[in-house]
C-alpha positions in Angstrom: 72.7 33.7 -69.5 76.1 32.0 -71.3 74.2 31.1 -74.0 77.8 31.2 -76.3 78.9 27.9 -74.1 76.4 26.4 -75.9 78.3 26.1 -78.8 79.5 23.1 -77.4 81.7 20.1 -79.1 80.6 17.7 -76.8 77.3 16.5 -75.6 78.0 16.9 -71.6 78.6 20.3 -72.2 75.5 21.1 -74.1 73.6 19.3 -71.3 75.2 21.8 -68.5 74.1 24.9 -71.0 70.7 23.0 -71.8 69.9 23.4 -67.9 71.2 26.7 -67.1 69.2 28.4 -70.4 65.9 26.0 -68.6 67.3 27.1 -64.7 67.4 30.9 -66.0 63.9 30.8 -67.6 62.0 28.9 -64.9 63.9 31.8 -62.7 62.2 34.5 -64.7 58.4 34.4 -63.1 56.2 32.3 -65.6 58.3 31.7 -68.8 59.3 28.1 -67.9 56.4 26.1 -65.2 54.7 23.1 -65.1 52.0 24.5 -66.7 54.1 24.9 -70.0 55.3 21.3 -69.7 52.3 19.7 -68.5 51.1 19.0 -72.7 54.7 18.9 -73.8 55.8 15.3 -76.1 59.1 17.3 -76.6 62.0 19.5 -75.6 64.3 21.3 -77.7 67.1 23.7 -76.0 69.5 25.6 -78.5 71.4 28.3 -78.9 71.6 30.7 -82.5 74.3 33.2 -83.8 73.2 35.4 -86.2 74.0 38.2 -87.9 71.7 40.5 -90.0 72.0 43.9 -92.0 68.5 43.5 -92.9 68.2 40.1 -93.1 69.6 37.4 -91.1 71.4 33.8 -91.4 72.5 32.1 -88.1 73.9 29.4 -87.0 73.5 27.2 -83.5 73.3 24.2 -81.6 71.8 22.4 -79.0 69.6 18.9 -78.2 66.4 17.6 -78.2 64.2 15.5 -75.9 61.1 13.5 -75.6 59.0 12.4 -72.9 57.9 8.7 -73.3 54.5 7.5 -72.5 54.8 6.8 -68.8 56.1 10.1 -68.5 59.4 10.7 -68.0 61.7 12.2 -70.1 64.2 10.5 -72.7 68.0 10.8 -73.1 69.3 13.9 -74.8 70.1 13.6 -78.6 72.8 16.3 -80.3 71.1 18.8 -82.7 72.4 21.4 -85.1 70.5 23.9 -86.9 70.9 27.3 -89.7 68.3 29.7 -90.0 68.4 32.2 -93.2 65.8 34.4 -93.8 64.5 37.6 -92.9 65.9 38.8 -89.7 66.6 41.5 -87.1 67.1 45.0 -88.4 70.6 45.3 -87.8 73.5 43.9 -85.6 75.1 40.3 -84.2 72.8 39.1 -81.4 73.1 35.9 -79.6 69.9 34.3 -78.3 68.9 30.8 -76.4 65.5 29.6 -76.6 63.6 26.2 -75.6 61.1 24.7 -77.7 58.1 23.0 -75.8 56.7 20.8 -78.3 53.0 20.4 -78.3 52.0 17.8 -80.7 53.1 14.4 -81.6 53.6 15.8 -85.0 56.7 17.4 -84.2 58.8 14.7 -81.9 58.2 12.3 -85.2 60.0 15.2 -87.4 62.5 15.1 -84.8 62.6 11.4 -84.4 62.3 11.2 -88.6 64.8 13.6 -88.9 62.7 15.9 -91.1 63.1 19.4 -89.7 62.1 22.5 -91.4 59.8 25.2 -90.9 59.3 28.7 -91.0 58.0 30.8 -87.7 57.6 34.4 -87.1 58.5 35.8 -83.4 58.5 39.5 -82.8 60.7 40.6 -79.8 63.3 42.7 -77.8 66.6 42.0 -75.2 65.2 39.5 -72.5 62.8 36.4 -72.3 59.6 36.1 -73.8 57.0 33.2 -74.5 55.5 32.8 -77.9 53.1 30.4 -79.5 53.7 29.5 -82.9 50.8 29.0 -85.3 51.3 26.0 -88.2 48.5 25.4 -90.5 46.1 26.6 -88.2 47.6 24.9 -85.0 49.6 25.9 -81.9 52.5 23.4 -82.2 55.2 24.9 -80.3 55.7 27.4 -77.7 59.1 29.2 -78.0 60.5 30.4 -74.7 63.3 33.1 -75.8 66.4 35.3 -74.0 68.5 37.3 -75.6 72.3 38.1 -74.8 71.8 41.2 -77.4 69.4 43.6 -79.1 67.3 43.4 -81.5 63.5 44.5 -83.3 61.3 41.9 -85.4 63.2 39.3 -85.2 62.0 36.7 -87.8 62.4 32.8 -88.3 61.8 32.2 -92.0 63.2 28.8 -92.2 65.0 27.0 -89.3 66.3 23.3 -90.0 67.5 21.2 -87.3 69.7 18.3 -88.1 70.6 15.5 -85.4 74.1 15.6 -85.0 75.5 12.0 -85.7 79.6 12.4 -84.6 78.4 14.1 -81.0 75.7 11.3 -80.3 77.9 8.8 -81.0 81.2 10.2 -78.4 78.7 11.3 -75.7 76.9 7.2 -75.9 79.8 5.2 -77.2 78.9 3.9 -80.5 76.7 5.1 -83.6 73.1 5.4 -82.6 70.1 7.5 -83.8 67.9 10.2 -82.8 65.1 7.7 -82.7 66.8 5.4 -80.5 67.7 7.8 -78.1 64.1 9.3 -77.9 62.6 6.3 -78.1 64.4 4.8 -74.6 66.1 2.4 -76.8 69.8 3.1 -75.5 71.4 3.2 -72.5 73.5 5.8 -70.9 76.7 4.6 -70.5 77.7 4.2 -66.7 80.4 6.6 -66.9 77.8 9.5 -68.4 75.0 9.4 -66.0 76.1 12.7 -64.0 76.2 14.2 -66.9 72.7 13.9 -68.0 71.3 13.2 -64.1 71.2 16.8 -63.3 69.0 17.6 -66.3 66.8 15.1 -66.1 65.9 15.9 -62.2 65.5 19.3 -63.0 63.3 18.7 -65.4 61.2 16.2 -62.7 61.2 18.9 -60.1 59.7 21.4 -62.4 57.0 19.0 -62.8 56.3 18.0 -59.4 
């Protein structure tokens, strides 16, 4: 997996990474099926750097969709997001997970803007699938591959942040998370390849 390309300065290019990191997962047996996506108000694909010597701060990027009531699945919006807290035991590692959001709960923080919790995810090199437990509730599942190696990895606090300069290049003018999530802005013509092949990946895998 490239998950470093993910680092991307423009949106196109994070939506080429976002489906490889989805194309490699579905590719490894279970971790990414219909059955994951069947419950799913929301996508998150990103990529984090971090470094740790015992603990760990990291930093990544990466966007964040959600599928509207009849179904289908909204425009991409830019994300960004740090992480400090504990972290692996030692070493840089470079990781790409996808977020499958559960609960309505969490596309309004995205859509809000309000981004912030802590998670714990044990794991080693390669991809693994996680449920994450918030006041009492399995909110997200976390689908995870890693480009490096690591033990215990923990997420004590991860904030995503929509990223405003990116949205507006990749749609032409300033818009907002919620109106890209919301299906309340249009792609413009000369961007639709570059979001087409995400969004009929994302049908097939559905079908």
């Amino acid at each position: 997996m490239k998950s470093e390309s993910f680092h991307a300065t423009e949106l196109a290019e994070r939506c080429k990474s976002a489906l490889q990191i989805l194309q490699d997962l579905h590719n490894n047996g279970e971790a990414l099926s219909k059955k994951n996506l069947e419950e799913a108000v929301g996508l998150v694909v990103f990529t984090l750097k971090g470094a740790s010597m015992g603990a760990e701060v990291g930093l990544g990027s990466g966007l964040v969709m959600a599928r509207h009531a009849k179904g289908d699945w909204s425009l991409p919006s830019a994300v960004s997001l740090t992480y400090v807290g504990g972290g692996v035991s030692f070493g840089i590692n470079v990781y790409s997970s996808v977020q499958v959001l559960k609960k309505e709960e969490f596309e309004k923080n995205f859509i809000e803007q309000r981004r912030e919790y802590g998670m714990q995810l044990a794991a080693s090199a390669g991809p693994l699938s996680t449920y994450v437990d918030v006041k009492g509730q399995s909110l997200v599942q976390t689908l995870t591959e890693s480009t490096g190696m690591y033990v215990g990895l923990t997420f004590g606090g991860t904030h995503f942040k929509e990223n405003k300069d990116l949205n507006a290049k990749f749609y032409g003018k300033e818009v907002t998370a919620q109106e890209i999530l919301t299906g309340n802005i249009q792609v413009p013509e000369a961007r639709k390849n570059e979001v087409r092949s995400l969004l009929d990946f994302l049908t097939l895998l559905e079908k």
